[in-house]
C-alpha positions as CSV (number, residue, x, y, z in Angstrom):
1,X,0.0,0.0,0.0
2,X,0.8,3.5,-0.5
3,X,2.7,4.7,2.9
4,X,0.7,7.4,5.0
5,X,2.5,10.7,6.5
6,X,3.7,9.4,10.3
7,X,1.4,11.3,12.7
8,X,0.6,11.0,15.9
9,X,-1.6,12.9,18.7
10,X,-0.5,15.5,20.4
11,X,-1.8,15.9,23.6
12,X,-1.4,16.6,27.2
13,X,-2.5,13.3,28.9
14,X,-5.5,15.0,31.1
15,X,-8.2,14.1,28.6
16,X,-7.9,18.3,27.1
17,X,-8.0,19.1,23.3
18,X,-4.4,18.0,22.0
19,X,-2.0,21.1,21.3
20,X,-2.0,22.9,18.2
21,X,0.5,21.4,15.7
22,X,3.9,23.8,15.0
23,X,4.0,25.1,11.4
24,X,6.9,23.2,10.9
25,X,4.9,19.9,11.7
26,X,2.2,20.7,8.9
27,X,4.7,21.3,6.5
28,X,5.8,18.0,6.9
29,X,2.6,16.6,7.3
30,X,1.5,18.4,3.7
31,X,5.0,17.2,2.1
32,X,3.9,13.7,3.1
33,X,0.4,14.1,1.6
34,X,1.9,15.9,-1.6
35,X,4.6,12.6,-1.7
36,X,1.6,10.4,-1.5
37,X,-0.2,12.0,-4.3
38,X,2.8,11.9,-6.5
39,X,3.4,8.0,-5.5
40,X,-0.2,7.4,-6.8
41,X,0.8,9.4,-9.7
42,X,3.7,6.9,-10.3
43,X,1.1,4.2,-10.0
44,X,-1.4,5.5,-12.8
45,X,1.3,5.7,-15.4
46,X,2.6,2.1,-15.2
47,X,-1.5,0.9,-14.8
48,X,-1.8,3.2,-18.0
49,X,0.9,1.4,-19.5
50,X,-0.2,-2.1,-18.8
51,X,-3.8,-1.2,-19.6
52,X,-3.0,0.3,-23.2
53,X,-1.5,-3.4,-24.1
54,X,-4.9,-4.6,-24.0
55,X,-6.9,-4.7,-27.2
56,X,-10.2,-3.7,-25.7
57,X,-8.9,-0.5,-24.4
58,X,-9.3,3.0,-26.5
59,X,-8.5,5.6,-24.1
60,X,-7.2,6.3,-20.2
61,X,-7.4,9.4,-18.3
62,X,-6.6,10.3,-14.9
63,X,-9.9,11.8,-12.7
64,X,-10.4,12.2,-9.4
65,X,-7.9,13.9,-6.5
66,X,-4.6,12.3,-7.4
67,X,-5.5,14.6,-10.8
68,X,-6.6,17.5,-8.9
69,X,-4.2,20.3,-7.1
70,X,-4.6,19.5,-3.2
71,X,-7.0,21.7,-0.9
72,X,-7.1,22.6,2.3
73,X,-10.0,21.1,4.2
74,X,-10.4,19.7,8.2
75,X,-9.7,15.8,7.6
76,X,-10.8,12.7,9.7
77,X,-7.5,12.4,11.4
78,X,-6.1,13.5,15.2
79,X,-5.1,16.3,15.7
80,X,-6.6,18.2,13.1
81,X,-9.7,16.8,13.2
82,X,-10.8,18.1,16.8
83,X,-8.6,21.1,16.6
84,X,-10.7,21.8,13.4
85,X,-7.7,22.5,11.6
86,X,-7.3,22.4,7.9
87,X,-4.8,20.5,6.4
88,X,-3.7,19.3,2.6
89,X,-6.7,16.3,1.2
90,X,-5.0,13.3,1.8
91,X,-5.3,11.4,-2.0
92,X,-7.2,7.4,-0.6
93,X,-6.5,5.9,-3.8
94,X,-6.3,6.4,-7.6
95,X,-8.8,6.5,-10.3
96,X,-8.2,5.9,-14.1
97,X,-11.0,6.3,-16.9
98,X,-10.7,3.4,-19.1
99,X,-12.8,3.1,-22.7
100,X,-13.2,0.0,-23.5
101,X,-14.7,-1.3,-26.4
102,X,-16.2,-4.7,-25.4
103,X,-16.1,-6.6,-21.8
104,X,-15.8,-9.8,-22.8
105,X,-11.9,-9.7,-21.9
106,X,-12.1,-7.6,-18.6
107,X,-9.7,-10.4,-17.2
108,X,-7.3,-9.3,-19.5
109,X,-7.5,-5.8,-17.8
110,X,-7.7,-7.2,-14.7
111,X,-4.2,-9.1,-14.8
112,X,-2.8,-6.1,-16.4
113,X,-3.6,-4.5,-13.5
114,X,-2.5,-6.4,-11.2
115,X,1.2,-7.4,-13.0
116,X,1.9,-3.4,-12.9
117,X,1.0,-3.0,-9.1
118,X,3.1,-6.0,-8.3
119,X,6.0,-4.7,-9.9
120,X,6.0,-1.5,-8.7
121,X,5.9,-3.3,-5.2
122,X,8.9,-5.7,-6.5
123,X,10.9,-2.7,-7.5
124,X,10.5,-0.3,-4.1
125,X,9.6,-2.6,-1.5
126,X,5.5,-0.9,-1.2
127,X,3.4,0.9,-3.2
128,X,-0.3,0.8,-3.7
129,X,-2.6,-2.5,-3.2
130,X,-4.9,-2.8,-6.5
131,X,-7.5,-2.3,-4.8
132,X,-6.3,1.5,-4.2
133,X,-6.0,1.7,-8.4
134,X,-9.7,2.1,-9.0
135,X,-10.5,1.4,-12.9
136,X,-14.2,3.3,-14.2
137,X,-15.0,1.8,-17.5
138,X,-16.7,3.7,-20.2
139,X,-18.0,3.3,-23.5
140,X,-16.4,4.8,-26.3
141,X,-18.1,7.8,-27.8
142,X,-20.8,7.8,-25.8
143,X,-19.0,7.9,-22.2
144,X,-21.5,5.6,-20.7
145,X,-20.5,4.3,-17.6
146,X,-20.1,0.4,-17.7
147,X,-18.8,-0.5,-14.3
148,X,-15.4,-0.9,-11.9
149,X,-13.1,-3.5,-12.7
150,X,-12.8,-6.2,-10.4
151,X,-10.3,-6.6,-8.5
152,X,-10.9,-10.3,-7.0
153,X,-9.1,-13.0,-9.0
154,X,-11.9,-15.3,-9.6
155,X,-15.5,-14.1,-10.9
156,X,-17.9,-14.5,-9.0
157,X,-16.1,-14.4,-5.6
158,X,-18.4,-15.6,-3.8
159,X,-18.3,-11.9,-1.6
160,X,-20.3,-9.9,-0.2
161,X,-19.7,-7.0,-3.0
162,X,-20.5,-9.7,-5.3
163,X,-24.4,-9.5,-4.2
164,X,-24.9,-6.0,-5.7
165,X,-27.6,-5.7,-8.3
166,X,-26.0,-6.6,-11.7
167,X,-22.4,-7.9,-10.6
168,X,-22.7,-11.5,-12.2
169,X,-24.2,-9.8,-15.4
170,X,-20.6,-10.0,-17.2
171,X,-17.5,-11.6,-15.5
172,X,-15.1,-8.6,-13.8
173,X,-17.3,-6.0,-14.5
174,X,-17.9,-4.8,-10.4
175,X,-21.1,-2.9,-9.8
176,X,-21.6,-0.9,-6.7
177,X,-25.4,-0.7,-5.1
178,X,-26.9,2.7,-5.0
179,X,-23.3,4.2,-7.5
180,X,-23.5,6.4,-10.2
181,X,-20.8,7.6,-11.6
182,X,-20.4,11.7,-11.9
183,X,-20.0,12.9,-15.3
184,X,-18.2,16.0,-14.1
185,X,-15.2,13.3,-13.6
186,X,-14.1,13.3,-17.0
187,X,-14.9,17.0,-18.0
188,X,-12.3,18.9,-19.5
189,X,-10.3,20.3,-17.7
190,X,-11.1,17.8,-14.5
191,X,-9.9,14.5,-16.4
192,X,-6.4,14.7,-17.7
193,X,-5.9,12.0,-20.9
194,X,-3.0,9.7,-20.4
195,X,-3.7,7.0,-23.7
196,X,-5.6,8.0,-26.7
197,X,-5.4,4.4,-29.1
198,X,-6.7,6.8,-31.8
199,X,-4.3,9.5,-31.1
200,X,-1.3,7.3,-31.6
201,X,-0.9,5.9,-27.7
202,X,0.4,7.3,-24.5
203,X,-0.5,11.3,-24.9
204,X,0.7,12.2,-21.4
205,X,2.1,11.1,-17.8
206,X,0.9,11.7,-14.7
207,X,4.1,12.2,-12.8
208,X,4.4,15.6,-14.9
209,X,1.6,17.5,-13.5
210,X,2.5,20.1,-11.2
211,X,2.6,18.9,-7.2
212,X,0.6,21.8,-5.8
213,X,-1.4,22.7,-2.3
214,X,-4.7,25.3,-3.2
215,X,-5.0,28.0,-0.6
216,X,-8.8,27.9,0.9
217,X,-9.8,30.8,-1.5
218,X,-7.9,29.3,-4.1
């Protein structure tokens, strides 16, 4: 998995609201977060990679937060969260746009997947479980959202995420119960390409875009 910041609380040991963290301690704490987006950044490239070898797939881009600039909001974690304290968004996981033409060979994907997560683990010791590389498939042309890819190795699984309504319709194609997928995801301008089969292959990389914190008015 993709290493969190360290953190820990800071408090007094009487039960009181912990102490306000030093400036010095959220800089670190936001270098960590930005280091963690550009890890997942790392990640979506060599998933793009892998995916584009597949015959099915048309086109990948990059949505979601790891795509995004950071911003400032109070997040779930001690001691920001009771101090009310804003801090960098910390990136959960990465999300690729895939259009595929068919998903009669989502295993295909799947492995793909799977082979560039593992080597990335093999070649630094960690780095994100595939469950953290989140793959929403699409149709061609008209951008219709299909489904996730599946991430368990045999389909069905025999899980509980297998009992949604329409999982065993088509083999690796993971529904979610009470989903939908946003269409302001792959807007311009939100969604940032990565493979375009049409446009001659891998357009851009991930790793380039600029590592950047928004200021709350920003």
């Amino acid at each position: 998995m993709i290493l969190a910041p360290a953190r820990g609380m800071a408090g007094n040991g009487e039960g009181d609201m912990p102490r306000t963290p030093t400036k010095a301690t959220i800089a670190a704490e936001e270098s960590g977060l930005l280091e963690r987006q550009r890890a997942f950044r790392t990640a979506a490239d060599r998933v793009a990679v892998a995916l584009a070898e597949c015959r099915d797939v048309e086109a990948i881009a990059l949505i979601g937060s790891v795509a995004r600039p950071l911003w400032r909001e109070v997040p779930r974690f001690a001691p920001y969260r009771q101090l009310r304290l804003p801090i960098a968004h910390e990136c959960k996981d990465v999300d690729l746009a895939v259009w595929v033409s068919r998903i009669d060979g989502l295993e295909d994907l799947r492995r793909a997947r799977s082979r560039a997560v593992g080597q990335i683990v093999a070649e630094q010791g960690h780095g994100p479980a595939v469950h953290e590389v989140e793959v929403f498939l699409l149709e061609p042309d008209t951008d219709r959202y299909l489904g996730r890819l599946c991430y368990f190795r045999q389909c069905p699984a025999d899980k509980r995420d297998c009992f949604a309504p329409g999982c065993d319709r088509h083999r690796f194609l993971k529904q979610h119960d009470g989903f939908s997928f946003w269409p302001k995801a792959i807007a311009e301008g939100a969604a940032h390409p990565l493979y375009d089969r049409r446009g001659g292959g891998i357009v851009a990389r991930a790793i380039n875009l600029p590592l950047t914190i928004l200021d709350a008015d920003q």
